[in-house]
N, C-alpha and C positions, 0 to 999 in steps of 0.2 A: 788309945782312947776308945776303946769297943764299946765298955762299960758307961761311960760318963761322957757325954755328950755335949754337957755344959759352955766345952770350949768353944763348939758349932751354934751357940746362941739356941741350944736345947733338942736340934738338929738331930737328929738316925744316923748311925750309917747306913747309907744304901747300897749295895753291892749285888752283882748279877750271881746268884747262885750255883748258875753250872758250870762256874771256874773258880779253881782254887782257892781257897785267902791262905796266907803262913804269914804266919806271927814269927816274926825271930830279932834279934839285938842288933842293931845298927850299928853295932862295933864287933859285931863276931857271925857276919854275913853267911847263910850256910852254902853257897855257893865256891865253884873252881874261879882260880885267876883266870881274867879276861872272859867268865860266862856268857857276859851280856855285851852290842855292841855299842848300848845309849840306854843310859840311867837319867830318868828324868825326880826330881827333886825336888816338891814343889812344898815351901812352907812346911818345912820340917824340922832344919838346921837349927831353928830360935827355940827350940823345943828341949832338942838334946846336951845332958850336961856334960860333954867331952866334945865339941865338936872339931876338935884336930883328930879324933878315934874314929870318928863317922866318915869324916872325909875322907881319910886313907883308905879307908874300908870299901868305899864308893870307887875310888878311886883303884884298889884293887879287882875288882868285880865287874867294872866295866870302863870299857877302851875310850869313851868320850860320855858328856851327859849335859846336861842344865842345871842348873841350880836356882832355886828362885825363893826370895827371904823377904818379908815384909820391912820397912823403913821403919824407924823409931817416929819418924814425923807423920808419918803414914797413921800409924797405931794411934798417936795422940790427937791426932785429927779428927779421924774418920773411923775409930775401930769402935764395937759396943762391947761393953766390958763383959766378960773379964779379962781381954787380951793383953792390956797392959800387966797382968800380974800375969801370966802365962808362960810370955817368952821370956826367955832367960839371957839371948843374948839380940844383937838387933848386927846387923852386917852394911856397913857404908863404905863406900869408895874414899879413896883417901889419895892425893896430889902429892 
C-alpha cells in the first residue's frame, strides 16, 4: 500500500530514508532459510489472500517471530472505515 493510503485513514507512509525499503511477495520472501532470528508481524496476515503461503514463508525465513492480527469484534467496534471491507480474513482462538 505505498500508493493508496486510504487504508491508514489517508495516513503517509513515513519511513526513515537512509535505510532500505524492498518491496517483495510475502509468499516468495527473497531471503536464505533461517536469515532472520525474529520476524515480527504486525497487521498484515487479514490483508493477505493465501495466508497458509505467508506463514510458511515467515515461517521459513525466520527461526521465531510474533504475529499480531486485529479481532473481527475489534474492527466492528472500534475501526473507522474502510477496515471492515479491507481485511479479508480476521484470526480468533478457538477451544
Amino acid at each position: 500500500f505505498l500508493d493508496d493510503a486510504s487504508h491508514r485513514e489517508g495516513r503517509a507512509l513515513v519511513r526513515d530514508e537512509s535505510r532500505p525499503l524492498l518491496i517483495a511477495d510475502g509468499e516468495a520472501l527473497p531471503f536464505a532459510d533461517g536469515a532472520f532470528d525474529y520476524c515480527i508481524c504486525m497487521h498484515v496476515l487479514e490483508h493477505v489472500p493465501h495466508p497458509e503461503r505467508f506463514l510458511a514463508e515467515i515461517q521459513r525465513v525466520a527461526k521465531a517471530g510474533y504475529l499480531e492480527t486485529p479481532t473481527e469484534l475489534f474492527d466492528w467496534m472500534f475501526s473507522v472505515p474502510p477496515y471492515p471491507e479491507v481485511h479479508l480474513w480476521y484470526v480468533e482462538a478457538v477451544d
